[in-house]
N, C-alpha and C positions, 0 to 999 in steps of 0.2 A: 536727821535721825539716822542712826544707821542701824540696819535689820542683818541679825546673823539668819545664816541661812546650813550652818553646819549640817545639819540634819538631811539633807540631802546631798553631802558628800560623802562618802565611803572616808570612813576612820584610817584605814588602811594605804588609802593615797596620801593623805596626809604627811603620818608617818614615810610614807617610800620617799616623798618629796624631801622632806627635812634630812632624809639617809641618805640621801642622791643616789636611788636605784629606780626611781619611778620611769618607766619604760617610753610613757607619753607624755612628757611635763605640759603640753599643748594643752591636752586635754582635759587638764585641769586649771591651767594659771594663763592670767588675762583673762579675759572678758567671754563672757555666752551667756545664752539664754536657757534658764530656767523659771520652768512655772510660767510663762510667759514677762521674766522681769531678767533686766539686763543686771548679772551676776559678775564682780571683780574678784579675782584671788591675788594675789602677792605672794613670795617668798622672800622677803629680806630680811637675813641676819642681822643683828645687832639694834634691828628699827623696834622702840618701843609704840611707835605710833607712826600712822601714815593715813597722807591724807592723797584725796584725787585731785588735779587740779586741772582745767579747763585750757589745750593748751592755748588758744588763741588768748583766750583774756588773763588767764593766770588764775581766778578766783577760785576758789575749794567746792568742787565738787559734793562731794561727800569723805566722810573719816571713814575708813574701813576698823574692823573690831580683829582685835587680835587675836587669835583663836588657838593659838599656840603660841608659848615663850620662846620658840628656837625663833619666830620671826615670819608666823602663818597668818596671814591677814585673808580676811572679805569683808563683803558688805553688797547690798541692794546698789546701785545706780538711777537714783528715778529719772524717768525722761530720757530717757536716753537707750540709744538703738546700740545691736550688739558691737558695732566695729564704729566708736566714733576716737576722734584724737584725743589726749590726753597726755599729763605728767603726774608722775610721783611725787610726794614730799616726805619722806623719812623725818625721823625724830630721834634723838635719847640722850641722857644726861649730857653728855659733848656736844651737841647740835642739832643741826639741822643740813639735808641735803636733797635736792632734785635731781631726777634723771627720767628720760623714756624708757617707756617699761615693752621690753623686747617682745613680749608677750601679745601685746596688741596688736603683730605685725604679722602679714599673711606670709607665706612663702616666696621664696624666691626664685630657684627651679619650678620648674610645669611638667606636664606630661609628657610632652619631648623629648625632655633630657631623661626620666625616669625611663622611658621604652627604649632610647639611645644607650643609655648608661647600661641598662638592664642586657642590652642585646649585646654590648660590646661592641658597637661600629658608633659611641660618639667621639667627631673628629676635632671639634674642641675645647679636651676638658677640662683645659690649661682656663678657660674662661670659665668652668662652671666648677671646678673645684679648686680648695683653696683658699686665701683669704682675698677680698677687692672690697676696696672703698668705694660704694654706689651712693646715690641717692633713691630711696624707695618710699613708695607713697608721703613724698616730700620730705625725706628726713633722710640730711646723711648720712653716714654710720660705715662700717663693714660687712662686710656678709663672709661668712665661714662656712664651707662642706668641705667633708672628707667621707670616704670610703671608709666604713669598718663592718661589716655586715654579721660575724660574730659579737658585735658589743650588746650588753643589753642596755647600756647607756652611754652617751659620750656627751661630753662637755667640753666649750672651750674655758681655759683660765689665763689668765694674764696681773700684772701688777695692777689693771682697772676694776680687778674682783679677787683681790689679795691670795688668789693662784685656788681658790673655794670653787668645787665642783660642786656647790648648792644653787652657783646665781646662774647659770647659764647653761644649763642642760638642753642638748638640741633636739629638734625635728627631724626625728627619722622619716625619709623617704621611701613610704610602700616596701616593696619587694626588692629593693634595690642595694637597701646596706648602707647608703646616701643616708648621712645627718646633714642637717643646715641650720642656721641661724643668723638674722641679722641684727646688730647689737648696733641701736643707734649713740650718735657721739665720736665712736673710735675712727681712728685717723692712719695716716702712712708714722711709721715708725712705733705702733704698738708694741710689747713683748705678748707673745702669745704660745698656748702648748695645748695641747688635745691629754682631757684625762676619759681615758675608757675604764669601765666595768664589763668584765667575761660576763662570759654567760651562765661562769657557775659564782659570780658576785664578788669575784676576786678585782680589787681596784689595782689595775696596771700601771706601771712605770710612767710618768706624763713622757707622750711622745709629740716630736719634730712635726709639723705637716709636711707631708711629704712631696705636697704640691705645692710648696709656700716662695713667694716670689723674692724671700729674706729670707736671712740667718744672722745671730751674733757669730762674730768672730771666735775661734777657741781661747778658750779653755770653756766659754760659754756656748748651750745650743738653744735659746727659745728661737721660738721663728719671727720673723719681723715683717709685716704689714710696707708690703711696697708697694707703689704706684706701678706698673708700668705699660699705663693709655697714653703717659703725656711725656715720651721721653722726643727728645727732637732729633732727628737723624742729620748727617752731615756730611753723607758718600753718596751724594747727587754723581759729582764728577768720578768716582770710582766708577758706582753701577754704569756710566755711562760708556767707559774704554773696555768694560769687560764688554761689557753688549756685545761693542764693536772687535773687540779682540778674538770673540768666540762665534763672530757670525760665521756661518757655511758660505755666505752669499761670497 
């Protein structure tokens, strides 16, 4: 059975969701608790229907109700505690399609890096901003931050969410101007671009990451998802003659 629960969402989120200006998408989509009952939101375009499904066994959870035509889904969860695993199942005339839903996933930054970032003495943020292919809470995916602290929204888009600042709207980090998000699935060689919203609601130019360990070549600029933990080095015997060429001894 699946139980709408609109009624105690604000109308008004809704809508910001559907417009891609909602300031905390966190806040509202994936999984919490109200009333004491574990509550799912979704946002997916084009999905006439979407089910939950269990990820270890695959079996359907629950159907969420679609509570908007642009593609607003919820529903109750029974049994179930606020942060457990799960998959999607999308629906509509052309098919069907699965994926994790990024929303169910805690952050990836901590208080560290927000006081480090914040103060301006973090020394390295080549590892916390950016795009990297991690694995987090078992699942592997990318994780994306960037600096914009005038945005009132920013999203990543790429050819995996057909460039739509609706699916991936990130987590802003406190007082820091820090978005993040980790979008499980994506891999080294993604295309990927940052869409901001000003803060008087004006939607910006999609920009480059500025911290992105890729780029296409010109005429083209998204940025590209690159590895680089596992590159293998091969100036043993260089670093070894400089050593010795620059001792004082």
């Amino acid at each position: 059975m699946t139980l709408k629960i609109t009624a105690e969402l604000d109308r008004s989120d809704i809508a910001a969701l559907i417009d891609a200006r909602h300031v905390d998408p966190f806040a509202v989509l994936g999984p919490h608790k109200v009333s004491g009952r574990t509550v799912l939101r979704a946002l997916v375009p084009r999905a006439e229907r979407l089910e939950v499904l269990d990820s270890a066994e695959g079996t359907v959870i629950a159907t969420l109700a679609r509570i908007d035509p642009a593609g607003f889904f919820e529903g109750v969860i029974p049994g179930k505690p606020e942060w457990f695993a799960y998959r999607l199942r999308a629906a509509n005339a052309a098919g069907a399609w699965e994926f994790e839903d990024p929303y169910r996933f805690g952050p990836v930054l901590g208080e560290l890096d927000d006081y480090l970032i914040g103060e301006g003495t973090h020394r390295q943020l080549w590892e916390k901003l950016g795009s990297h292919v991690i694995e987090h809470t078992g699942v592997t995916g990318a994780h994306f931050a960037v600096w914009a602290p005038n945005a009132m929204r920013v999203s990543v888009v790429g050819d995996f969410n057909e460039w739509d600042g609706r699916r991936h709207p990130m987590r802003r980090r406190t007082h820091t101007g820090v978005w993040e998000i980790f979008i499980p699935g994506l891999g080294e060689g993604t295309l990927y671009k940052y869409e901001l919203r000003a803060a008087d609601g004006t939607v910006l130019p999609l920009k480059a990451d500025p911290l992105g360990t890729g780029a296409e070549l010109r005429p083209q600029n998204a940025s590209v998802i690159r590895r680089v933990d596992n590159f293998t080095w091969t100036d043993d015997a260089w670093l070894a003659r400089r050593a010795a060429a620059q001792s004082v001894r």
